[in-house]
C-alpha positions as CSV (number, residue, x, y, z in Angstrom):
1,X,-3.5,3.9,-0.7
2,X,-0.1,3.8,0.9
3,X,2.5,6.7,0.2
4,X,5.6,5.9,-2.1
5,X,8.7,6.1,0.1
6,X,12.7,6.3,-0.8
7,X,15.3,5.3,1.7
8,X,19.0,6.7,1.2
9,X,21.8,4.9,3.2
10,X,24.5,7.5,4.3
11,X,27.4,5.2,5.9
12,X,29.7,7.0,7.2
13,X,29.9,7.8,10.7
14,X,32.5,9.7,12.6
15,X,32.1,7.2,15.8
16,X,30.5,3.8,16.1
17,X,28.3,3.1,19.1
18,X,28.4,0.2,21.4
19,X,25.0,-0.9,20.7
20,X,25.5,-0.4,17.0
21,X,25.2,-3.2,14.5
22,X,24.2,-1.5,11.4
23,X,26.2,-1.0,8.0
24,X,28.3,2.0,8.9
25,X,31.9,2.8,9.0
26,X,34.0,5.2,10.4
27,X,37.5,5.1,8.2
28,X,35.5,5.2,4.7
29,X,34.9,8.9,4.3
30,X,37.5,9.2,1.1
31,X,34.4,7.5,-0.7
32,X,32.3,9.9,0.7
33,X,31.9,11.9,-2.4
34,X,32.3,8.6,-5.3
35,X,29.7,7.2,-3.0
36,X,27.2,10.2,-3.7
37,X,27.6,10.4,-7.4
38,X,26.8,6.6,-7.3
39,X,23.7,7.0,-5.7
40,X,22.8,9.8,-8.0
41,X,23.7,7.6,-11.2
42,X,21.4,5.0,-9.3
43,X,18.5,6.9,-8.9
44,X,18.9,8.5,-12.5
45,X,18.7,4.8,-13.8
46,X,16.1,3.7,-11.2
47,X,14.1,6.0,-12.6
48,X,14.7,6.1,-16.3
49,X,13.2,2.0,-15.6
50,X,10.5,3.5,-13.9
51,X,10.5,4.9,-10.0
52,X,7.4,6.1,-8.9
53,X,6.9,9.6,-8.0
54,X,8.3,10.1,-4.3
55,X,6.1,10.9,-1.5
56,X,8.5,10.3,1.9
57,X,12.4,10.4,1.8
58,X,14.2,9.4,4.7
59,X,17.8,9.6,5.2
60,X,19.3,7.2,7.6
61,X,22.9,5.6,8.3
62,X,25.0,5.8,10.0
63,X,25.3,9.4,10.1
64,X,23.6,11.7,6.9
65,X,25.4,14.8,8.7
66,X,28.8,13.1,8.3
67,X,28.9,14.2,4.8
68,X,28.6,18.1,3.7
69,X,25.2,18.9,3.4
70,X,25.0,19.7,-0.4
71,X,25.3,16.0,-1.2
72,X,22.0,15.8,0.7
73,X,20.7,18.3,-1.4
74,X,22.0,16.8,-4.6
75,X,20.3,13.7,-3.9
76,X,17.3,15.5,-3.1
77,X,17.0,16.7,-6.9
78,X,17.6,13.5,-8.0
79,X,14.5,12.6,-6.9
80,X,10.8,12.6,-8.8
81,X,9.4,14.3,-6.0
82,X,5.5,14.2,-5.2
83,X,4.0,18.0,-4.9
84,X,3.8,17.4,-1.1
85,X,7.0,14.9,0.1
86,X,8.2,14.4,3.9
87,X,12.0,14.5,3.6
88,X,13.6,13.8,7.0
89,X,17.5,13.9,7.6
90,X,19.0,11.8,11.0
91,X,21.2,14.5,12.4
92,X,24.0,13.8,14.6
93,X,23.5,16.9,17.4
94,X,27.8,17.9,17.2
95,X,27.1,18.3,13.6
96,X,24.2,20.5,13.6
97,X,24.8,24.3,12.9
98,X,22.6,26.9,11.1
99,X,24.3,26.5,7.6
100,X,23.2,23.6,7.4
101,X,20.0,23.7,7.7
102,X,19.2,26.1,5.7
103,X,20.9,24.2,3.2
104,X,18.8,21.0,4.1
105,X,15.4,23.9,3.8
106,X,16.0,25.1,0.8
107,X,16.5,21.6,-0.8
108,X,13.2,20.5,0.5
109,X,13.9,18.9,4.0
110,X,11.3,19.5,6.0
111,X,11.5,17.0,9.0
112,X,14.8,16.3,11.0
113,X,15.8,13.4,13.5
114,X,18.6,13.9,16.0
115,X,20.1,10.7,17.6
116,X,20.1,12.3,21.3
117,X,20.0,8.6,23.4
118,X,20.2,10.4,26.5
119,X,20.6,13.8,28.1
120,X,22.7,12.9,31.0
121,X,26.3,12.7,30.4
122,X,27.3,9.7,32.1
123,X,24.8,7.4,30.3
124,X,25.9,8.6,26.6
125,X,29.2,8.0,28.1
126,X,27.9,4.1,29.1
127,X,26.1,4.0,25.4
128,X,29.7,4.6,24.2
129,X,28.1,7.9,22.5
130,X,30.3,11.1,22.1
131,X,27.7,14.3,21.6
132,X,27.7,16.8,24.1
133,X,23.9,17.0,25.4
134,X,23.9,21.1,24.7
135,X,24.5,20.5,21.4
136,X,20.6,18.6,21.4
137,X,18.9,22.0,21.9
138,X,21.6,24.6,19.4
139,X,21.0,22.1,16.6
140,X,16.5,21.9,17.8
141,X,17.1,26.1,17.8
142,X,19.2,26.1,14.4
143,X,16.5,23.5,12.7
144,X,13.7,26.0,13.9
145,X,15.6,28.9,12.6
146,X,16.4,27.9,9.1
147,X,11.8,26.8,9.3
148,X,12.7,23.3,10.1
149,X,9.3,22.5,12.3
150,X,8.8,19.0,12.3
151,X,11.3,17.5,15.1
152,X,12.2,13.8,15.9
153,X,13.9,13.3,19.1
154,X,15.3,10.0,19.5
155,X,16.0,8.5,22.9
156,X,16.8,5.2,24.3
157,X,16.1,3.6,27.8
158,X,18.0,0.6,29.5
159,X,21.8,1.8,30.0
160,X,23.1,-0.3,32.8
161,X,23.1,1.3,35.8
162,X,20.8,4.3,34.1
163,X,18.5,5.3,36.9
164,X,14.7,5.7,36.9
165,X,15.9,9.5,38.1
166,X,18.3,10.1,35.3
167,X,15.8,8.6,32.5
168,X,13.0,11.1,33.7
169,X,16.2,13.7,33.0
170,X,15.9,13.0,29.8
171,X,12.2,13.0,29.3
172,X,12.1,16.5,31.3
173,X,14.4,18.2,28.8
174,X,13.3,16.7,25.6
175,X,10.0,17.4,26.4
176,X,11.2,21.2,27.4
177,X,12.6,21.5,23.7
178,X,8.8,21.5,22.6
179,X,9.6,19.0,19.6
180,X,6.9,17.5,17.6
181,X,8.1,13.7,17.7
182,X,9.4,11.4,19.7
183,X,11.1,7.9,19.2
184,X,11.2,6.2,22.5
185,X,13.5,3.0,22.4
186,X,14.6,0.2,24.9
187,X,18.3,-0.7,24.2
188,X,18.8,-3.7,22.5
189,X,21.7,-6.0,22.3
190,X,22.7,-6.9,18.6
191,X,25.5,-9.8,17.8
192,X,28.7,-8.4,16.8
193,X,28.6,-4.9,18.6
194,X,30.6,-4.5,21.9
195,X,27.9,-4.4,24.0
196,X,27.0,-8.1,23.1
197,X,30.7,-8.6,24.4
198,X,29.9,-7.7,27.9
199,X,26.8,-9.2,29.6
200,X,27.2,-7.1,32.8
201,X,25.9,-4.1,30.4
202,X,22.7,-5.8,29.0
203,X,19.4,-4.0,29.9
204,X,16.7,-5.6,32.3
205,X,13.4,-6.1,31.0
206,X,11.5,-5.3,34.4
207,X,14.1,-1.6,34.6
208,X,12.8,-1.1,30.8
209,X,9.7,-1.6,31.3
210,X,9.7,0.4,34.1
211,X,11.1,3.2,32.1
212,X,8.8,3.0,28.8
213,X,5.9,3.3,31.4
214,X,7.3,6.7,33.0
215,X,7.4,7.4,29.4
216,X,4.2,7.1,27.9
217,X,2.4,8.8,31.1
218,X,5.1,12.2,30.8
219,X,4.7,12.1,26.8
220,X,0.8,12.0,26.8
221,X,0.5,14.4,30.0
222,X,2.9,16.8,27.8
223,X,0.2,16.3,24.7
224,X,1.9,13.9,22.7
225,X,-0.2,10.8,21.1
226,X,1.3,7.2,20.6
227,X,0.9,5.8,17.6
228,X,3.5,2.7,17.4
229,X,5.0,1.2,20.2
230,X,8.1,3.1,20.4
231,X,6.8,6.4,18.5
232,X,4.8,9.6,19.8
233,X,3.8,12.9,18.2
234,X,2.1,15.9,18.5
235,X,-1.0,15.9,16.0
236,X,-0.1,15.9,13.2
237,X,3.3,15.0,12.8
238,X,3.2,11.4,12.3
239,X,6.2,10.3,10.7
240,X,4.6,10.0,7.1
241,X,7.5,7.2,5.8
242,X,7.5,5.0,9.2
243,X,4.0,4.4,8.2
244,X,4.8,3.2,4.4
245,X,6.7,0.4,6.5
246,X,4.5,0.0,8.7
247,X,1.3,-0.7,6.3
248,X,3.1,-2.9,4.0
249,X,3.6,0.1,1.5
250,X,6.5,0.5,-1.8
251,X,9.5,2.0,-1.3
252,X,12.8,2.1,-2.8
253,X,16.5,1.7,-0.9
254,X,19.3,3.6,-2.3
255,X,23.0,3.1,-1.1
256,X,24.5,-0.2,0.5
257,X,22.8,-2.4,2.1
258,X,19.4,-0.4,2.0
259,X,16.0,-2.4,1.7
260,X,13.5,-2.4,-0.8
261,X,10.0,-3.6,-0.8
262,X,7.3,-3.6,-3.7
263,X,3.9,-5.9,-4.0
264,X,5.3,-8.4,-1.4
265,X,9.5,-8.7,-3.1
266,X,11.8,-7.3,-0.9
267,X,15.2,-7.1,-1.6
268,X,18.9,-5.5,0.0
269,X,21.4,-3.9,-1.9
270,X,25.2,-4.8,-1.7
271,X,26.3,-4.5,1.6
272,X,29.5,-2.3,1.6
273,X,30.4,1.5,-0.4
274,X,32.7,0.2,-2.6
275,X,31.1,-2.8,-3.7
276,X,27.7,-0.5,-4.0
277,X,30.2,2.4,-6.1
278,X,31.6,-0.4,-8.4
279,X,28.0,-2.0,-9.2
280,X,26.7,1.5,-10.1
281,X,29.9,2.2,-12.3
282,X,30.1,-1.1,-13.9
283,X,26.2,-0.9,-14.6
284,X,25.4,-3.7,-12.6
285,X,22.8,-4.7,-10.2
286,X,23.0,-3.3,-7.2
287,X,20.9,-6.3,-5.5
288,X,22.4,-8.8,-3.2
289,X,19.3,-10.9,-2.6
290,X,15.6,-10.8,-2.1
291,X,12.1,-12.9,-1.0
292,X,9.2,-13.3,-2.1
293,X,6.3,-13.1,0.5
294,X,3.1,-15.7,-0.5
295,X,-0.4,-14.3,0.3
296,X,-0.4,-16.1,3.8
297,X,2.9,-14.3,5.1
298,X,2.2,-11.3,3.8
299,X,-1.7,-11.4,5.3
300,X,0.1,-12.4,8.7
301,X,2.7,-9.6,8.5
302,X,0.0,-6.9,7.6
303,X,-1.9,-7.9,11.5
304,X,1.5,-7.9,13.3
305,X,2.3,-4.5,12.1
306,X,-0.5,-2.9,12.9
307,X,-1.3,-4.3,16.1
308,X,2.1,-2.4,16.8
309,X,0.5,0.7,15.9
310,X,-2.6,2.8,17.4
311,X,-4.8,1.5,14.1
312,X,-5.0,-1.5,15.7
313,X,-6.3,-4.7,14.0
314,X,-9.7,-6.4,13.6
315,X,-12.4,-7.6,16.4
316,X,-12.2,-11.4,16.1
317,X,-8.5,-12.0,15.1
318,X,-7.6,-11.9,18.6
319,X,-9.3,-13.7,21.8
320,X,-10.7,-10.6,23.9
321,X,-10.8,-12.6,26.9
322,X,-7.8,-14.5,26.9
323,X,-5.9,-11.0,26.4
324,X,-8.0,-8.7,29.1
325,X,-6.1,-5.7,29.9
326,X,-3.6,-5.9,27.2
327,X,-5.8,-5.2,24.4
328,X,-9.0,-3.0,24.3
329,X,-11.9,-1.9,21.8
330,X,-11.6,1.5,19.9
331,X,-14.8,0.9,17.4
332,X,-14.3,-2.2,15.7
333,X,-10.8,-2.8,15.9
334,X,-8.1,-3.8,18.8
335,X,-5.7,-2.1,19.8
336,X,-2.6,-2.5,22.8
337,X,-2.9,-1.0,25.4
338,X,0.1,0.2,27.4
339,X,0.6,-2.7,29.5
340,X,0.1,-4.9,26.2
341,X,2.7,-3.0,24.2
342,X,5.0,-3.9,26.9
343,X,4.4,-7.4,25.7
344,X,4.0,-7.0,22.4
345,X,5.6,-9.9,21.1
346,X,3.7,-11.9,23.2
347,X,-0.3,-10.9,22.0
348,X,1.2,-10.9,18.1
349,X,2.3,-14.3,18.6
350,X,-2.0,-14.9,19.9
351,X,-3.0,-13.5,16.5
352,X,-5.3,-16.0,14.6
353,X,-5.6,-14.6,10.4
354,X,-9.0,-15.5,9.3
């Protein structure tokens, strides 16, 4: 049975990338703390209606570390936590320091993300991201320090005019910081965001896949295991909530504009703070929409996740020799083999539900 998961939206951010389409803003931070109490007062009444006991938090934004890191930890209580929950925190490396993470440990955080992108100056600089690449391994050293052991690194491949030499960069030192996860992920170009402004900056498929190739073979020759497309770890340190998404599992979205999903419903909350702070004052829904998925869909959606994941799906729902060398056997399921995970898109749209 899947694990119970909570997602907490923190949308404030300091700086917005140029690839960056989600709900964050970076002249909001007077609601900063309104905006906590609010999603405190929405949990508290979440679960006086009945929230399941908590087995994975994640807190993602925009930036968690934007805010002081006792609201983290208040939010943390808040919680009807399992006796054994994953609680991860995204961490922006210029915020990082020792204090607080050993304010993020003692509430319970055990698992921590750090939005790196890149380890070569010039290409943050092309991302249109500000963190000083030093600041990666003082904030890996301070998470270690406070018994923070479960690391995400997250990276992303495709800058133009990023070299093949300047991605392996990256890949050397991440791998050097001996971290226990890593998110691998090809830059993507998302209406609205600058980058969609300026075609000369879009990524090339063959230069990305190029680059997710280098990185598979120096992730698994440095004993990490893939286990979704864009997602390696040392054993045992799967990212416990990615894979409550990933099978189709509950959870529950806290904050604007987080998603929520429970026996095939899923629904978004209000998109910005202070609509999300006057719904939670008012004692109003905090819902914007939702849809309902029928059997079919959700049967359908089940395959295409885990085809993207090292699970794999069932022998039969996928023609063996139509596919040769993008999927293989393990037992009696299929599963993508790097070439096929390249092409992903491609083999799920192949899949035939029985």
């Amino acid at each position: 049975m899947s694990e119970f998961g909570v997602y907490v939206h923190i949308p404030f951010c300091r700086h917005r990338c140029d690839y960056c389409a989600f709900a964050t803003w970076t002249d909001k931070d007077d609601l900063i703390a309104e905006y906590v109490e609010a999603v405190c007062s929405d949990i508290a009444r979440t679960r006086s209606q009945g929230l399941p006991t908590v087995d994975t938090v994640f807190f993602g934004g925009g930036t968690p570390t934007r805010i002081a890191p006792h609201f983290i930890a208040d939010i943390v209580r808040a919680l009807p936590l399992s006796h054994n929950p994953e609680i991860t925190v995204e961490c922006n490396p210029d915020d990082v320091n020792l204090e607080m993470m050993e304010i993020f440990a003692e509430a319970g955080v055990n698992r921590v993300s750090f939005g790196v992108q890149s380890m070569v100056p010039r290409v943050l600089e092309i991302l249109g991201r500000t963190h000083n690449p030093e600041n990666v391994r003082t904030g890996v050293e301070a998470a270690r320090h406070a018994g923070i052991s479960s690391i995400n690194l997250d990276v992303m491949y495709g800058a133009a005019t990023e070299t093949v030499d300047e991605w392996r960069t990256t890949v050397e030192h991440i791998i050097a910081l001996g971290v226990t996860h890593i998110s691998a992920y090809g830059l993507t170009v998302e209406a609205g965001t600058p980058l969609a402004l300026d075609p000369s900056r879009y990524p090339d498929d063959d230069d990305q896949a190029d680059k997710y190739m280098l990185t598979d073979q120096m992730l698994m020759s440095a004993g990490f295991e893939n286990y979704e497309i864009s997602n390696w770890s040392q054993p045992g340190h799967q990212c416990r909530h990615n894979k409550v998404y990933w099978s189709q599992g509950n959870y529950q979205g806290f904050g604007c504009a987080a998603h929520s999903h429970a026996d095939g419903r899923r629904w978004w909350n209000v998109r910005t703070p202070e609509r999300y702070i006057s719904c939670v004052r008012n004692g109003e829904s905090v819902e914007a929409a939702d849809e309902v998925l029928d059997d079919e869909t959700r049967a359908r959606e089940a395959l295409e996740l885990a085809l993207r994941t090292a699970d794999g799906v069932p022998v039969g729902v996928l023609d063996e020799e139509e596919l040769a060398g993008l999927i293989q056997r393990r037992g009696d399921q299929l599963v993508l083999t790097p070439q096929g995970r390249l092409l992903a898109n491609e083999v799920i749209l192949r899949l035939r539900p029985r």
